[in-house]
LUMDO-162943 format. One record per residue (C-alpha): residue number from 0; residue in one letter; x, y, z. Coordinates in Angstrom, 2 decimals, decimal comma. Example, Ala and Ser with C-alpha at 12.3 -4.5 7.8 and 13.67 -1.06 7.14 Angstrom:
# LUMDO-162943
(node 0 A (12,30 -4,50 7,80))
(node 1 S (13,67 -1,06 7,14))
# end
This chain:
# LUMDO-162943
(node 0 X (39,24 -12,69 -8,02))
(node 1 X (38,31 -9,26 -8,74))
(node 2 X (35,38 -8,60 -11,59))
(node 3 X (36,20 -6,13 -14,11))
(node 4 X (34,99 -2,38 -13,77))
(node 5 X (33,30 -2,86 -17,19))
(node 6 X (30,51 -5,82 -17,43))
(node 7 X (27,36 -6,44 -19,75))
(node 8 X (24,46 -4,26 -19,05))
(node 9 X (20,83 -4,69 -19,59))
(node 10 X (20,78 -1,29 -21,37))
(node 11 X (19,13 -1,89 -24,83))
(node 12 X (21,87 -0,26 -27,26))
(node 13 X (18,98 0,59 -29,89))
(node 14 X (18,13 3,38 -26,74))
(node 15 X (22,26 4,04 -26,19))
(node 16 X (22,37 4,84 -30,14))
(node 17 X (19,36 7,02 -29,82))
(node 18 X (20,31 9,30 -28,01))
(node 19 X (23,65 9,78 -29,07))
(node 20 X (24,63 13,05 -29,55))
(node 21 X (25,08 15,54 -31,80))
(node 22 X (23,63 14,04 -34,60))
(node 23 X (26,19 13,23 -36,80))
(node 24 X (27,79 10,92 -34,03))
(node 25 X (24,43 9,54 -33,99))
(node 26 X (23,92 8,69 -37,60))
(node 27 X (27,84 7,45 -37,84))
(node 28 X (27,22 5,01 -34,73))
(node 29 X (24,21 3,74 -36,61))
(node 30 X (26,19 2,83 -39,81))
(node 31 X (29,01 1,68 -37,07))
(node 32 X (26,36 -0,63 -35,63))
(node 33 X (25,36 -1,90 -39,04))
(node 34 X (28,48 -3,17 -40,41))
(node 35 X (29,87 -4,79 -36,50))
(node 36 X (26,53 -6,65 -37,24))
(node 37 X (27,15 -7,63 -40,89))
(node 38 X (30,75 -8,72 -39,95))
(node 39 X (30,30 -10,38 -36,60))
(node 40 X (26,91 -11,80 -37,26))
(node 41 X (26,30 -11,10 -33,16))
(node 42 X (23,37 -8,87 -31,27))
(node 43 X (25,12 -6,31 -29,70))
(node 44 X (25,40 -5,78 -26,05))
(node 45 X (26,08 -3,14 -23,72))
(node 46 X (29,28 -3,21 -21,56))
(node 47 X (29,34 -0,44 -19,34))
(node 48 X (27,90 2,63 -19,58))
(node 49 X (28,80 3,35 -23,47))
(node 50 X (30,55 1,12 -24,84))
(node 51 X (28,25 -1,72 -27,43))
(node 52 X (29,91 -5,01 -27,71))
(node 53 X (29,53 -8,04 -30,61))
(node 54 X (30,61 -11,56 -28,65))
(node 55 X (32,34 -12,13 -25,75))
(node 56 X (35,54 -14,49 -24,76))
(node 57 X (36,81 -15,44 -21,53))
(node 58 X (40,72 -15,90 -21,33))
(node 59 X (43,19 -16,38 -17,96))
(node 60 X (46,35 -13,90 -18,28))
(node 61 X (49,83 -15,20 -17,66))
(node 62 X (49,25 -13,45 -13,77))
(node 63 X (46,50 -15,59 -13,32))
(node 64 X (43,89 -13,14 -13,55))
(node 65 X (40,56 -14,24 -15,56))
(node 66 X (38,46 -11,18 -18,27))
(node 67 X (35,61 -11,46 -19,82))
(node 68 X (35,50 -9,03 -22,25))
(node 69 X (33,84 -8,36 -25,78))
(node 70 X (35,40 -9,67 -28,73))
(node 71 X (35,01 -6,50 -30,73))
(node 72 X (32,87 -3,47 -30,57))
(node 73 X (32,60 0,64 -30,59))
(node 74 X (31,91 3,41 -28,43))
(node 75 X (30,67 6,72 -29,78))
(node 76 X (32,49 9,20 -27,84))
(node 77 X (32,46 12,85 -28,56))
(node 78 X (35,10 13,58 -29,98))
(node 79 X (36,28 10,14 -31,71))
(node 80 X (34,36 7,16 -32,19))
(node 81 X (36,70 4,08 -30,18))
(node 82 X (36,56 0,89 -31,91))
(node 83 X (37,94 -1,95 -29,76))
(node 84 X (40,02 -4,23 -32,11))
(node 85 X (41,67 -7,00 -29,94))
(node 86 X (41,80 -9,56 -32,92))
(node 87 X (45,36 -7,99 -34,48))
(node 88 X (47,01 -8,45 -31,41))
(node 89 X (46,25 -12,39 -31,35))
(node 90 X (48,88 -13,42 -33,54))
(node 91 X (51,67 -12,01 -36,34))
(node 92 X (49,77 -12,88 -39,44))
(node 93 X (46,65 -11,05 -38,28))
(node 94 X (48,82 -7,76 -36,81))
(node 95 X (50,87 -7,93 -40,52))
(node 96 X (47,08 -7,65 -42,39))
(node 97 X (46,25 -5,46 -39,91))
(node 98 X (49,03 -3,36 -40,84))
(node 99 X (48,03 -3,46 -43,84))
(node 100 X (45,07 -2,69 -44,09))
(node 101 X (45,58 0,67 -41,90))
(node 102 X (48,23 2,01 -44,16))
(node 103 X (45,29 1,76 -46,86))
(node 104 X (42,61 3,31 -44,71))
(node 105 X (42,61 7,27 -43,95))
(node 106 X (42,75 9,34 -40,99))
(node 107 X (42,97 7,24 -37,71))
(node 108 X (44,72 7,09 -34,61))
(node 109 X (45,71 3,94 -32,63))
(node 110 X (45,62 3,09 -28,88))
(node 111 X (46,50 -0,21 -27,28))
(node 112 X (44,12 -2,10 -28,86))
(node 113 X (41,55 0,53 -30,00))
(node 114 X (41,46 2,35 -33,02))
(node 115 X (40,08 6,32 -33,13))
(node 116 X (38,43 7,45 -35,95))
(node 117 X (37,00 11,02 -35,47))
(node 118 X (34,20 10,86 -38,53))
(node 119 X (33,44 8,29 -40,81))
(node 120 X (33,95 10,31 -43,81))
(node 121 X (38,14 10,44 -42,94))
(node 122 X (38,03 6,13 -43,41))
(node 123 X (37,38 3,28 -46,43))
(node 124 X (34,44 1,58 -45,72))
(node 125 X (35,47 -0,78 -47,42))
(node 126 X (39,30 -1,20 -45,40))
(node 127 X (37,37 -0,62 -42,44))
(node 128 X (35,26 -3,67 -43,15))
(node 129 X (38,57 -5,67 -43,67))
(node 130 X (39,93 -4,31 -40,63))
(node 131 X (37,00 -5,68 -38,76))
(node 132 X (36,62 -8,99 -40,41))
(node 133 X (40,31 -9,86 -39,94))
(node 134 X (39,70 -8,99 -36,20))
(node 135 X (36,76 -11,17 -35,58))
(node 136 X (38,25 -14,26 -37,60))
(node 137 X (41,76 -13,82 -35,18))
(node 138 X (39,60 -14,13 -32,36))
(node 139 X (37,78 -17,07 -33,30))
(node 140 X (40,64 -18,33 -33,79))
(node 141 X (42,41 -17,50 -30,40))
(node 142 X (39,55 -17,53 -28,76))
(node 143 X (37,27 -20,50 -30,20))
(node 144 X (33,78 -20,93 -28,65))
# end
């Protein structure tokens, strides 16, 4: 079975943050960093080249090929920071607070399972910490240790 492209690093992502540029990105990934920790209660990791990871889960899709991949997590890009929100997928009462919750928080775009914010400023903190929480508690549910 093939790995996939993206695995944990040994990269500290203290460095990855630190060098984040410009410096706005920078600052935003640090308050990005701070409230994955609050809600996930995890160290993050690196996966890859950019992209810092809280947890991890291990699942077998219906064509028989086995991921490991990070339950949630963020990746500063340039232009949009990508936050990797799996946990609204898992099942229909999480996707129907998801829903929720993203009608109530600001300027966004969505991708499969990511979610593009291009500054912090455009979002509710607050929503956004909802948004995260519900995430993380549909994957430990889904997903249980």
């Amino acid at each position: 079975m093939a790995e996939a492209k993206t695995q944990i690093t040994a990269v500290d992502p203290g460095d990855f943050l630190a060098a984040v540029e410009p410096e706005r990105k920078r600052e935003e990934a640090g308050v990005l960093d701070a409230l994955f920790r609050k809600v996930t209660g995890e160290e993050p990791k690196m996966w890859g080249p950019s992209i810092i990871g809280y947890g991890d889960y291990r699942t077998t899709y219906d064509s028989g090929r086995e991921v490991h991949w990070l339950r949630s997590g963020f990746s500063p890009r340039k232009a949009k920071h990508s936050l990797y929100l799996m946990g609204g997928y898992c099942d229909e009462v999480a996707g129907e607070r998801r829903d929720a919750l993203l009608a109530k928080l600001g300027k966004y775009k969505t991708g499969k399972s990511c979610l593009y914010i291009n500054k912090l400023a455009d979002v509710d903190m607050e929503v956004l910490e909802n948004l995260l929480r519900n995430d993380w508690e549909a994957m430990a549910r889904k997903y249980p240790e």
